[in-house]
C-alpha positions, 0 to 999 in steps of 0.5 A: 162713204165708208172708211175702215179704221183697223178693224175695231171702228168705221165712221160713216160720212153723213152729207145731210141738209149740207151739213157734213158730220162724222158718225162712229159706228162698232164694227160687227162682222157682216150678217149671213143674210142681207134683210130686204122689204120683201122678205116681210112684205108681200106687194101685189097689184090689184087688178083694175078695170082695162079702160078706166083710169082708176086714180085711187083717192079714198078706200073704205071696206063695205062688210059682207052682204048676201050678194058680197059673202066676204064683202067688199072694197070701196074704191073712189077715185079723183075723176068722181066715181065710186067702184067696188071690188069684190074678191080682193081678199083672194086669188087677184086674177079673180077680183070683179068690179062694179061702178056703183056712183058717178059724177062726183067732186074729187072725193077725198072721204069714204065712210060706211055706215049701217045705221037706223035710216038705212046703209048709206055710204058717205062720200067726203067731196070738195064742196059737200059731204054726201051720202049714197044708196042703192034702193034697188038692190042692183049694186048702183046707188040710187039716191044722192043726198047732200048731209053738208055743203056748210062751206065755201068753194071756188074752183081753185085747184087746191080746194080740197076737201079729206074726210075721216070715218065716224068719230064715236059721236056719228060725227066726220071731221074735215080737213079744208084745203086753203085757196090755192093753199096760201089764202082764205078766199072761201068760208072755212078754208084752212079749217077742220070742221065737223058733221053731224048726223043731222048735218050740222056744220061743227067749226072745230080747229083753225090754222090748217094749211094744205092737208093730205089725209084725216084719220084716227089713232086706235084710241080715237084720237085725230090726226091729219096730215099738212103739207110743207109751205107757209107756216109749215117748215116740213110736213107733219102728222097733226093732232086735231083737239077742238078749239085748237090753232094749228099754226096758219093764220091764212082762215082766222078770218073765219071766227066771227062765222065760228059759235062757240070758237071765241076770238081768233088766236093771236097771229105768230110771229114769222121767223121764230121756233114752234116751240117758242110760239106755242108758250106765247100762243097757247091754243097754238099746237105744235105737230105730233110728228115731224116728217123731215122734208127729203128724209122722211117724204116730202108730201105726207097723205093718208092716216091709218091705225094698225087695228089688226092686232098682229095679223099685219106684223109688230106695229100694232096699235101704230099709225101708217102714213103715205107719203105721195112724193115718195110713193112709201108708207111710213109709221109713226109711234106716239106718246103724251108727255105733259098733254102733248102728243109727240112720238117718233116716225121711221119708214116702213115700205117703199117701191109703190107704184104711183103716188101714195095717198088712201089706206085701207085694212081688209077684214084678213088684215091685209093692207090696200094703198092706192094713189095717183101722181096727176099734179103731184110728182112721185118716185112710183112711175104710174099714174094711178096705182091699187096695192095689196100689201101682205105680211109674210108672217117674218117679224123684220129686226126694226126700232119698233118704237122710241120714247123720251125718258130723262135724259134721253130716249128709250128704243124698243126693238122688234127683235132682242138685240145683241148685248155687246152691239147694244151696249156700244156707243159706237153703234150709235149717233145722234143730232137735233134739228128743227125748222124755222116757223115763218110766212115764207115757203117751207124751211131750210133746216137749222139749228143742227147740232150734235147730241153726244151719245153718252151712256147705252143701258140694254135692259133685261128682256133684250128689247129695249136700250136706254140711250142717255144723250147730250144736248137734248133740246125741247122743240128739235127733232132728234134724230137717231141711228143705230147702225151698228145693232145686230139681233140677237138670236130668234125665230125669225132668223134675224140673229146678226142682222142689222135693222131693216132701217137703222134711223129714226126721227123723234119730235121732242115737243116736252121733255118728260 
């Protein structure tokens, strides 16, 4: 609800996780043109084979071969198989498929490897990491050989398995989802592990619930996605550092079977903040990123870095994450203050056409999602979805980042921002929140309190603002709304735009 105040102010009436507050927000005369998605985002439907149901659950690119010039997508879907598409750089009336591996267990991991032995195509499954190749040369792969199968299964539906891409050692991380995703009933569930190329089994971290996605950052750092439940008030994108505790006590079990890890953490104290838990348990790390649950989605999947360099748009060297609940992509800006990862999330795309899960970036730099909403609800209507998102070339006028400064917190734009509106309390508003770190299921949020905007300082090239608050608490996400920035004049035309998205949302593990 909006209510005009002469014509100098409007104030915003905010119903957010049941707290009603009033936001102040400069009044700026409407832009010529409205921004939508579309106007930088191209969405197309991949073309998928007419009598498969193509649940779309890892993508990896295969490089070019003789008889694929411009190479190729690999495609795995929860039904266990493995297809490539061949053309999907191209005209998508024109995109041919060939099944090349079937009869596998819901694989969650696709990794491509030319290496000393041969090529293989390594598939993360529930019960074993697999590598697969074609001997023959007709497109199918002729030999199915299990890498790894060190862990425990057994059957229960929420025993899934994510794996990543090789790490700069030939190694995959593996995210292991717990028994029913509340207990251990199976060795090195609720843990991260590592693959070696000899196959050795590598326990990494501990303390991991119920993930939807493993990846690395363009510096080679790990992440993975966990999902709102017991000991995890929201979902959160999860900075892996070996010997790390991430929060779930439910594998600690699993030590005495874990050389090299020592004794189990201590167990945290349910009903308390992560923040006070990680100074009491200092293997215990907090998350990178917070994703305020309904906010933010609310069932966060598949990890990946923006590596294109600018042929996708101004997000470089930032890490998308889906969200399968909310059919979206999200973004995520990171930074380390005082050896802790922490940053800020905003949405980037939303209207996909099933559940978000895997990612993957073509050589031309275009972007293929794909998912399936099968046991998952999600605001995309069908049940199996391939995407090809395109950049138009358009920058959209977005907070391109956040970082913490004393005090405060400095916001990056995409495009210069309007002086007068920058420099204007009014135009923007600011809370923190947090949720509460317990055995129960999820949280409600709590500790909600304002952050007084105090002082807003554009600097010189027009990109940034200082923005000086009060109140900012170590622990809390803060949120932040800029609704009454305008852009300033530029190549884009965006000059009187407001932001594409005017909220974003920054864990504040440590204050700088």
């Amino acid at each position: 609800m909006v209510i005009r105040i002469g014509r100098a102010l409007a104030c915003c009436v905010l119903l957010l996780s049941g707290l009603a507050w009033i936001v102040p927000v400069a009044a700026v005369e409407p832009a010529s043109t409205t921004p939508a998605q579309s106007d930088y985002w191209q969405i197309e439907a991949v073309p998928t084979p007419s009598d498969v149901v193509l649940e779309v659950s890892a993508l990896e690119w295969v490089p070019a071969s003789p008889a694929a010039p411009e190479g190729m997508l690999a495609v795995a879907t929860r039904r266990g198989d493995i297809w490539l598409a061949t053309g999907v750089e191209g005209d998508l009336s024109k995109v041919t498929w060939k099944r090349f591996a079937e009869g596998l267990h819901e694989p969650f991991g696709l990794a491509w490897r030319d290496g000393p032995d041969g090529t293989w195509l390594y598939v993360t499954q529930r019960g074993e990491l697999s590598r697969l190749r074609d001997e023959t040369g007709d497109g199918v792969a002729d030999v199915y050989e299990t890498v790894s199968d060190a862990w425990g299964i057994n059957g229960d539906y929420h025993e899934y398995a994510f794996g990543s891409k090789f790490d700069r050692e030939g190694r995959i991380w593996i995210v292991l989802c717990l028994t029913a995703s509340t207990s251990s009933d199976a060795p090195f569930r609720g843990w991260c592990v590592r693959v070696a190329e000899d196959g050795t089994m590598i326990p990494t971290c501990s303390g991991i619930r119920s993930p939807g996605g493993i990846g690395f950052g363009c510096d080679g750092e790990v992440y993975y996605t966990d999902n709102q439940g017991p000991w995890n008030g929201s979902c959160s994108l999860k900075h892996l550092v070996p010997g790390d505790f991430m929060g779930n006590p439910a594998g600690n079990k699993w030590y005495t079977q874990a050389p090299g890890m020592g004794s189990a953490p201590e167990e945290p104290k349910s009903g308390s903040r992560i923040t006070a838990e990680t100074r009491r348990i200092p293997r215990l790390r907090p998350p990178a990123v917070v994703f305020p649950y309904a906010l933010m989605g609310q069932s966060a999947a598949g990890i990946l870095c923006d590596s294109t360099q600018g042929r996708f748009g101004p997000f470089a060297g930032q890490l998308f994450v889906t969200d399968n609940s909310h059919s979206m992509v999200m973004r995520c800006a990171l930074e380390t203050i005082h050896g802790v990862k922490q940053g800020g999330c905003f949405p980037m795309l939303a209207g996909l056409r099933s559940g978000s899960l895997a990612e993957q970036f073509s050589p031309g730099g275009r972007l293929f999602v794909g998912g399936t909403n099968r046991g998952w609800g999600s605001r995309g209507p069908g049940s199996f979805a391939l995407e090809r998102v395109t950049w138009t070339g358009r920058t959209p006028f977005e907070i391109r980042a956040i970082r913490a400064i004393a005090g405060g917190f400095e916001l990056e734009f995409t495009h210069p921002v309007d002086p007068a509106t920058a420099a204007d309390l009014r135009s923007y508003a600011a809370r923190g929140f947090t949720y509460i770190y317990q055995s129960a299921y999820g949280s409600p949020v709590v500790d909600n309190e304002p952050c007084p905007v105090q002082k807003a300082e554009p600097t010189a090239d027009g990109r940034s603002v200082r923005l000086m608050l009060g109140n900012l608490r170590e622990g809390m996400i803060h949120e932040i709304r800029a609704a009454g920035i305008r852009a300033a004049a530029s190549a884009d035309g965006a000059a009187g735009q407001p932001l594409l998205h005017d909220t974003g949302w920054y864990t504040l593990n440590r204050l700088p």
